[in-house]
C-alpha positions in Angstrom: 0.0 0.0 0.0 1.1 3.4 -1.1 2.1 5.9 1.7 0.0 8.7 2.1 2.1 12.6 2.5 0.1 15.4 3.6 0.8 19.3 4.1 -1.1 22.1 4.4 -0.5 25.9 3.7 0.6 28.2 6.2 -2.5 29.0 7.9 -3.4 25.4 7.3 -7.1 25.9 5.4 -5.6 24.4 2.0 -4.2 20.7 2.6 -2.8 18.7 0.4 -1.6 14.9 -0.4 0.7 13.1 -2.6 0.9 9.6 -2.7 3.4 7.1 -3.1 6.8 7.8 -4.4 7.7 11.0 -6.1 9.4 11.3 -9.4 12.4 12.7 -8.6 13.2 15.7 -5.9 16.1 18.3 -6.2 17.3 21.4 -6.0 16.1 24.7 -8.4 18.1 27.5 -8.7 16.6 29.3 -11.0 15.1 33.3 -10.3 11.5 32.7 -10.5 11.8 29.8 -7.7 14.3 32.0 -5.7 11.7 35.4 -6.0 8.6 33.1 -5.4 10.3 31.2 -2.4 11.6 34.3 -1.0 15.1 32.3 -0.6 18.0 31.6 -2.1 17.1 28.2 -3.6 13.9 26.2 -3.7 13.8 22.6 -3.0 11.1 20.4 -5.1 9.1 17.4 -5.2 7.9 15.8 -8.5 5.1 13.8 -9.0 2.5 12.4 -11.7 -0.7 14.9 -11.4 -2.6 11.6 -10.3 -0.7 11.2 -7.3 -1.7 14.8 -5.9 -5.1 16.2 -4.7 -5.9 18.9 -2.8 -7.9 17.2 0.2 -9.5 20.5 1.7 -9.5 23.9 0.9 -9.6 24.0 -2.4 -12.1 27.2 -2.5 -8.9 28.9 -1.2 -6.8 27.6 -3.5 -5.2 30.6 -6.0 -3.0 30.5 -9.0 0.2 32.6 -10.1 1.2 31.7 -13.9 4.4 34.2 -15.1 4.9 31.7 -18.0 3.4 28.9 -19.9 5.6 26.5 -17.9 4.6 27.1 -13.8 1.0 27.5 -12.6 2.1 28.3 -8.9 -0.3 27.7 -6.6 -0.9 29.0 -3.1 -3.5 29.8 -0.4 -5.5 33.3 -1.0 -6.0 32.9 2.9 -2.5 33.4 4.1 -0.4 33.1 1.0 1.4 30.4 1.6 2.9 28.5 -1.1 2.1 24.9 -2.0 3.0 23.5 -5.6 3.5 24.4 -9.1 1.5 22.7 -11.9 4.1 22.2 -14.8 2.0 20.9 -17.5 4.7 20.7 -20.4 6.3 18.3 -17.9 3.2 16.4 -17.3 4.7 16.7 -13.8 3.3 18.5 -10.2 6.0 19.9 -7.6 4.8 19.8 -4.3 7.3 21.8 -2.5 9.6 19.8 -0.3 8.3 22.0 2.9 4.5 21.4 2.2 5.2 17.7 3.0 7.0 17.6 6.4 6.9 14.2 7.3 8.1 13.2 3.5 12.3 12.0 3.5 13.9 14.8 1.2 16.6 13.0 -0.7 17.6 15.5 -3.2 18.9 13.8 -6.4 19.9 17.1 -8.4 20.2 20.6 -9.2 18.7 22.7 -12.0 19.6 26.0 -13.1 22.9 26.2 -11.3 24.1 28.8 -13.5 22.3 31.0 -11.7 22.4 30.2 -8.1 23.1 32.5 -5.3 24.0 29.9 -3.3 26.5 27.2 -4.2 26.1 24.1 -2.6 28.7 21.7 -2.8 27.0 18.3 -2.2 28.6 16.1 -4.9 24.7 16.1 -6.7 24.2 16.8 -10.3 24.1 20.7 -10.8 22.5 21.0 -14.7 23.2 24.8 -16.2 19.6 24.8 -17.1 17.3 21.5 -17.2 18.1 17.7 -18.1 17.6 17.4 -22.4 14.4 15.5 -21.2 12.9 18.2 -19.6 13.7 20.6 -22.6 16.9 22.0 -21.3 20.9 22.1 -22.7 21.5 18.9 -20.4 24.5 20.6 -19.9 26.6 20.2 -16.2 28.3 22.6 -14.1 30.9 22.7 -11.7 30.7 22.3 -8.1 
């Protein structure tokens, strides 16, 4: 049986689960994570759509899309941030601190060419995106 990982938003009125395994998690770089994060890197859960639903609160559930590639999604209650449809991906990111009780085990980092905050951690650090998710697939140095 699949485990269950839920999260809420800040204030708690939106909750959300995913289920089972996630597709990959990491590490992203890039500006628009960093400015919507309000940090210096944001770190990201994949998963199929199907394994993610929002379990209550979905009347207070709001959307932010900046570019055909993110719908971010947080609470219009409190504003907290939850996950980012990314539909050319096929793929939902739950953000790694939505789901508390889920084992982070970051496996790579996008969009190191413009991090503010090098992490030397041995992981993968792609320039932009893997060629499967549309990138240069191109690596950068520690």
């Amino acid at each position: 049986m699949a485990v269950t990982h839920r999260g809420s938003c800040f204030c708690g009125a939106v909750q959300v689960e995913a289920t089972g395994d996630p597709a990959g998690m990491g590490y992203c770089h890039c500006r628009s994570c960093r400015s919507w994060s309000a940090g210096p890197v944001n770190a990201f859960t994949l998963w199929q759509p199907d394994q993610v639903r929002v379990s209550a609160g979905a009347e207070h559930l709001a959307a932010y899309q900046k570019t055909p590639n993110s719908q971010r999604q947080y609470c219009r209650l409190c504003g907290g941030h939850l996950m980012t449809n990314h539909p050319g991906l096929g793929l939902v990111d739950v953000y790694a601190a939505t789901l508390p009780a889920l084992a982070f085990h970051a496996g790579v980092h996008v969009n190191y060419a413009e991090t503010v905050l090098p992490m030397r951690d041995g992981l993968p650090k792609f320039k932009d995106f893997p060629k499967e998710f549309g990138g240069s697939g191109e690596m950068v140095a520690e």
